[in-house]
C-alpha positions as CSV (number, residue, x, y, z in Angstrom):
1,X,2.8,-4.6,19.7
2,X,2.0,-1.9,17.4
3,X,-1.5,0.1,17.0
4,X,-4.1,-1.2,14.3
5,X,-6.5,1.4,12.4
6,X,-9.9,1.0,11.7
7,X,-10.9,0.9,8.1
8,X,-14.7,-0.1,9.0
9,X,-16.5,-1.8,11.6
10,X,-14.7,-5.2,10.3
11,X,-11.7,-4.2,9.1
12,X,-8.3,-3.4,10.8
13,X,-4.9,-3.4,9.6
14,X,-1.6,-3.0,11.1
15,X,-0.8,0.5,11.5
16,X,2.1,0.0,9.2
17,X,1.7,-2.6,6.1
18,X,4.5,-5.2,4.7
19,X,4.8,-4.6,0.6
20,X,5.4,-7.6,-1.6
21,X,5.5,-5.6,-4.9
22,X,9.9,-6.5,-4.9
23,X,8.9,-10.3,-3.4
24,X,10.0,-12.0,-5.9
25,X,13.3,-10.0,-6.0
26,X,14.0,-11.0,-2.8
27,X,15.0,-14.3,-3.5
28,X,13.9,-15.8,-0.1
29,X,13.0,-19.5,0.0
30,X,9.9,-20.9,1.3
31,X,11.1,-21.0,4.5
32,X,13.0,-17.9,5.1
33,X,10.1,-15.9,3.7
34,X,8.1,-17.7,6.6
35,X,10.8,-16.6,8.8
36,X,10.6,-12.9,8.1
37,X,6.7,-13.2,8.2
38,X,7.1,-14.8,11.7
39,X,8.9,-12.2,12.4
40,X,7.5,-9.2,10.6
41,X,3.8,-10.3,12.6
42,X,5.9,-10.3,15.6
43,X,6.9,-6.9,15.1
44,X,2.7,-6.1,15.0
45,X,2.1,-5.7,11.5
46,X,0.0,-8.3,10.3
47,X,-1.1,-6.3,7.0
48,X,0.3,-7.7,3.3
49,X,0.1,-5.9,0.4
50,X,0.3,-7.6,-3.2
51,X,-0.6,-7.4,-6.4
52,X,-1.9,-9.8,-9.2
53,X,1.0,-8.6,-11.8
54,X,3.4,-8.4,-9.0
55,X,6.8,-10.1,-10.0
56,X,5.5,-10.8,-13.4
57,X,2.4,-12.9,-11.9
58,X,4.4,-15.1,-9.3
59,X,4.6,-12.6,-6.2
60,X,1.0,-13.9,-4.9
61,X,1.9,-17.6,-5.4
62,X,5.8,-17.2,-3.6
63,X,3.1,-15.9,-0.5
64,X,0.7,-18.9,-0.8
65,X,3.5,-21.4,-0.8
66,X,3.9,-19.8,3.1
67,X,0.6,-20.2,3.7
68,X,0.5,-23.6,2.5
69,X,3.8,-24.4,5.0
70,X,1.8,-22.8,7.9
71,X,-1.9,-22.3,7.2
72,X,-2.7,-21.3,10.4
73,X,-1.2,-18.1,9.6
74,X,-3.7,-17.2,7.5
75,X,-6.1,-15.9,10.8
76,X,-3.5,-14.0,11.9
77,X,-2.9,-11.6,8.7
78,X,-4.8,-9.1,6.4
79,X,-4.3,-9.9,2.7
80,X,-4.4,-6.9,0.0
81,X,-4.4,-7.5,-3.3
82,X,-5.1,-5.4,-6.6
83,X,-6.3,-6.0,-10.1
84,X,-7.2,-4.3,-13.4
85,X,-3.9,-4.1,-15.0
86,X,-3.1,-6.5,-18.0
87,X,0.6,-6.2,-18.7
88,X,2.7,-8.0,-21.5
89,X,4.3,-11.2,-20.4
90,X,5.4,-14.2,-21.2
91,X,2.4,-15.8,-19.5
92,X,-0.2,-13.9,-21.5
93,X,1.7,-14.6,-25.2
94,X,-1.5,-13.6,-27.1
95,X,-1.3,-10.1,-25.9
96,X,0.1,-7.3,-27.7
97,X,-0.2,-4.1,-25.4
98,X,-0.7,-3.4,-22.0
99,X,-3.9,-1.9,-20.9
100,X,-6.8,-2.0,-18.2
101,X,-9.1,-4.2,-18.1
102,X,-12.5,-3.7,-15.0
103,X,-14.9,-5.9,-16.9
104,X,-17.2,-8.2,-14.5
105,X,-15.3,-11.1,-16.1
106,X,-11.7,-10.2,-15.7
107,X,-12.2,-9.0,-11.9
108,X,-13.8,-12.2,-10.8
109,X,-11.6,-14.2,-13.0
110,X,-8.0,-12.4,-11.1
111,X,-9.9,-12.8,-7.8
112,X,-10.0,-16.8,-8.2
113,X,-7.0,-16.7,-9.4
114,X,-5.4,-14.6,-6.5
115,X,-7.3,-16.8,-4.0
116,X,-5.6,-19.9,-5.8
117,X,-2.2,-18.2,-5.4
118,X,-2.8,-17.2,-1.6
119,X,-4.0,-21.0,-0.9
120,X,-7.1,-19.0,1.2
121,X,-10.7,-18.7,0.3
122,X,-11.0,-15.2,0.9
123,X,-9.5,-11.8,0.5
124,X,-9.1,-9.0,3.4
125,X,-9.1,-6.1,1.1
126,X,-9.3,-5.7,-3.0
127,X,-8.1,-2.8,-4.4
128,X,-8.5,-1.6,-7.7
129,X,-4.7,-1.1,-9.4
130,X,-5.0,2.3,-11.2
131,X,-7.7,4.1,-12.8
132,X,-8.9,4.1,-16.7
133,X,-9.8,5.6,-19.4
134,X,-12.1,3.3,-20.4
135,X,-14.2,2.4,-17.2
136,X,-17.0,0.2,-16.6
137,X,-18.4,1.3,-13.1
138,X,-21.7,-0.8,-13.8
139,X,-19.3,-4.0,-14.2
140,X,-17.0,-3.4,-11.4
141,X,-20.3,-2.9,-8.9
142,X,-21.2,-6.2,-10.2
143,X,-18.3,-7.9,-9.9
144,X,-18.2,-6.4,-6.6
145,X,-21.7,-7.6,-5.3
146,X,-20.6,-11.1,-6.7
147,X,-17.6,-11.8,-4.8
148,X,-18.9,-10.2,-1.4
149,X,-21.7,-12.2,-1.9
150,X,-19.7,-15.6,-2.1
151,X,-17.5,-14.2,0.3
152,X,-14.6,-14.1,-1.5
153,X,-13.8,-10.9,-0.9
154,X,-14.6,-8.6,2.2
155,X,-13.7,-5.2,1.4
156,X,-12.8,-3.0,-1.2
157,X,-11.4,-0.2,-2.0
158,X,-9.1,1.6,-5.0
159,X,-4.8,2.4,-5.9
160,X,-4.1,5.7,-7.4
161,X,-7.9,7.1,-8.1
162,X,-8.4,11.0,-7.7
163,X,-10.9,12.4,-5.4
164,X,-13.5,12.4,-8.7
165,X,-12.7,9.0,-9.6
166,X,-12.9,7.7,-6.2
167,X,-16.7,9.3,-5.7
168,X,-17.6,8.1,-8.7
169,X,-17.3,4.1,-8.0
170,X,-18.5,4.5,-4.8
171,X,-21.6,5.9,-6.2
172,X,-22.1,2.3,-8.5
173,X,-21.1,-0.1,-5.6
174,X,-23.2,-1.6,-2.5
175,X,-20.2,-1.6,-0.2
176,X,-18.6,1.8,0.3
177,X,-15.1,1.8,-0.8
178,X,-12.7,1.8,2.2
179,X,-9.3,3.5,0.8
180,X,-7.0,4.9,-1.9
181,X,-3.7,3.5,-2.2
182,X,-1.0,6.2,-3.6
183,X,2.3,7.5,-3.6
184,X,3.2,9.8,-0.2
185,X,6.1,10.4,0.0
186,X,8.5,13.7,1.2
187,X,9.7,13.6,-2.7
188,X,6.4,12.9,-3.8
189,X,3.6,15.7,-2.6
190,X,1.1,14.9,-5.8
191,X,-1.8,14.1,-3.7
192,X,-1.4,17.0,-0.8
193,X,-1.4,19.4,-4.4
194,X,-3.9,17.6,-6.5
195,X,-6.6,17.4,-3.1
196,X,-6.7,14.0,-2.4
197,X,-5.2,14.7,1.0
198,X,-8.0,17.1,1.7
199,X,-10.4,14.6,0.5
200,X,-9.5,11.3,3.1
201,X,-9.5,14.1,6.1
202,X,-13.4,15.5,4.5
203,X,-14.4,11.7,4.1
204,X,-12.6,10.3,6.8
205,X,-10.8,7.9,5.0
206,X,-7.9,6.5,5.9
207,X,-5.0,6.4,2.7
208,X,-2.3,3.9,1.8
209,X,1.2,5.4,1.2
210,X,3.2,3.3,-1.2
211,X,6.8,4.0,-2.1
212,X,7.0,6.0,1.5
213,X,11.0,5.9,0.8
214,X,10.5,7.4,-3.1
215,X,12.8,3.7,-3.9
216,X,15.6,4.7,-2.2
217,X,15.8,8.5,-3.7
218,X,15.7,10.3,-0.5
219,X,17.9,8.0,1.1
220,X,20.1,8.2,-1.7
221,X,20.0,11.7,-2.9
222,X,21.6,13.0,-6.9
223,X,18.6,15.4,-7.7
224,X,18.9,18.8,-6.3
225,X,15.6,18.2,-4.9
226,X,16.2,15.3,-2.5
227,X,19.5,16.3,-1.6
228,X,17.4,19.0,-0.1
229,X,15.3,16.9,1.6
230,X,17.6,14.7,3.0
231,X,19.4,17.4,4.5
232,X,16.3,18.9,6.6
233,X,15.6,15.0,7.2
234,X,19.2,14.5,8.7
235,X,18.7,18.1,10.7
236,X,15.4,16.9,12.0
237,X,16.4,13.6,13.1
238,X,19.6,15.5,15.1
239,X,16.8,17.3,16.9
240,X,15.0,14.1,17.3
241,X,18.0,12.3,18.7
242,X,17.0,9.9,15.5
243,X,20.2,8.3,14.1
244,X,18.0,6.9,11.1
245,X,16.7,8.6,7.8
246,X,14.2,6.4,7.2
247,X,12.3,7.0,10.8
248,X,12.2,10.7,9.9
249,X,10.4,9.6,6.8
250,X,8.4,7.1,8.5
251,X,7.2,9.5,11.1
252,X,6.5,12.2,8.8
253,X,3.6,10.2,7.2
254,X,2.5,8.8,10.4
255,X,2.1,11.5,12.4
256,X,-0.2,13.2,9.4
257,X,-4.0,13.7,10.8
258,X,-5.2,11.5,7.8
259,X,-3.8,8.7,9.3
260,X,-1.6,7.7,6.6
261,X,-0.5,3.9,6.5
262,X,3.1,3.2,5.2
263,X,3.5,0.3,2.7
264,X,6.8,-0.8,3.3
265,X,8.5,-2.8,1.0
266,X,11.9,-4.6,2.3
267,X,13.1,-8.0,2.8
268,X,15.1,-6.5,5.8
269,X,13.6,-6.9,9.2
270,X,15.7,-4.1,10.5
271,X,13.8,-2.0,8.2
272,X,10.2,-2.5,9.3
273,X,11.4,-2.6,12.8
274,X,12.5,1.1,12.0
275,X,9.3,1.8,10.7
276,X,8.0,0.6,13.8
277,X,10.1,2.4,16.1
278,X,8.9,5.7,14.0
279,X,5.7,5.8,16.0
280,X,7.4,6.6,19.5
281,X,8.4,9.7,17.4
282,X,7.0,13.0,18.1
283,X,7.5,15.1,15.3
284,X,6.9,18.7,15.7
285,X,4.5,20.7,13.7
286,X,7.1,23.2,12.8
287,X,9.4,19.7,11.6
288,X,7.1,18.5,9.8
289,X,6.1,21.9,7.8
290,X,9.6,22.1,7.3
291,X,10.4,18.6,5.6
292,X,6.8,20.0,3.6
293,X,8.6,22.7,2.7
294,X,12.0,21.2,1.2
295,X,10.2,19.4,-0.8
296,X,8.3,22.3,-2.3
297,X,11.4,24.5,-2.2
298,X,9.7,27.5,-1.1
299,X,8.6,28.7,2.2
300,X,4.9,28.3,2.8
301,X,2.8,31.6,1.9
């Protein structure tokens, strides 16, 4: 069984989370998608991360129909889910554009709806999808104290906010704010340059990594950029006696001192067992500087 993190005094997740953004892509059945649960919580991560818009506004329900085939799952597992974003769909034919929408109405509204999707009464962790031009952070505190109050949500916390941003709600809102889901990836180094990084080791919070994999591009390198860094990847896992890519990757966000949890998104238990296995890894400094410093494509100063 894997380690769990601690988030807050009532919160821990799996030290590696189970994405459900591709879910619907997946094409699983009811009972196959229980299967890989089964076996996804078997493997110690217990932690699932969705989306209202997910799939085009199905991804949350094709996980409730599990839940309704085995409802005493539901104890067993963390849900994450977000809101705020309001895309064009077939579903929503009186809408013209897609925007953001953190009104009091529209987060409570995509909160009952979520819980009707999940078949659960209650949310683990809700996140705020992106952040907005146009922000309310009166209404989102209110919306907030609403749902903790009829305990349909227990925590909170935001997806893609800067350090700014991020201080900023958690000045409006009764609950502290518990993390920032954003892209981390070797290919991706926005939020080492931009200070978020910084920022969770000052505040000790603990960040979400989505995309760990950058979809594939590392693995899969055409850019001059990732070729780069999937050839110190492959000469770090030859050092590593590591025949897999992927558990280079893995490892590289784990083994970061802001505890950085991988959201890993594949129907393939193989997969998250690698990501599993990356945690018996021990990645050097120097290893670790260097993968930094492909990425980058300069030595450090």
């Amino acid at each position: 069984m894997i380690s769990r993190i601690i988030l807050s005094k009532n919160l821990e997740l799996s030290r590696i989370v189970h994405g459900h953004w591709r879910l619907a892509d997946w094409h699983l059945s009811s009972k196959e998608l229980l299967s890989l649960v089964q076996q996804t919580i078997e493997l110690g991560i217990t932690t699932f991360d969705h989306a209202d818009i997910y799939g085009n506004y199905i991804c949350e329900r094709i996980f409730g129909d599990v839940l309704r085939l085995a409802p005493d799952l539901r104890k067993d597992i963390q849900i994450i889910t977000k809101c705020g974003i309001k895309l064009i769909s077939d579903k929503y034919p009186d809408r013209k554009h897609k925007y953001y929408d953190y009104g009091y109405q529209h987060i409570v509204d995509s909160v009952d709806h979520s819980l009707k999707n999940f078949n659960t009464n209650y949310i683990d962790l809700l996140l705020l999808h992106r952040p907005s031009p146009m922000f309310y952070p009166e209404e989102v505190a209110k919306a907030f104290s609403h749902l903790k109050k009829n305990g349909k949500v227990l925590h909170f916390g935001v997806s893609n906010f800067n350090a700014q941003q991020f201080d900023l709600l958690n000045s409006y809102v009764d609950d502290e704010l518990l993390t920032n889901q954003v892209e981390i990836s070797p290919l991706c180094l926005e939020h080492f340059e931009n200070g978020n990084i910084d920022y969770f080791l000052q505040k000790r919070l603990v960040p979400m990594a989505w995309s760990p994999l950058a979809g594939g591009e590392i693995l899969y390198p055409k850019s001059e950029k990732a070729i780069r860094i999937y050839n110190t990847l492959s000469e770090v896992a030859s050092e590593l006696n590591t025949n897999s890519i992927d558990k280079i990757i893995y490892s590289w966000l784990l083994s970061h001192p802001a505890s950085i949890i991988p959201v890993v998104g594949t129907s393939k238990i193989e997969r998250l067992q690698n990501a599993v296995d990356a945690l018996k890894i021990e990645m050097t400094t120097e290893q670790w500087l260097r993968i930094y410093s492909a990425s980058t494509g300069k030595e450090l100063p």
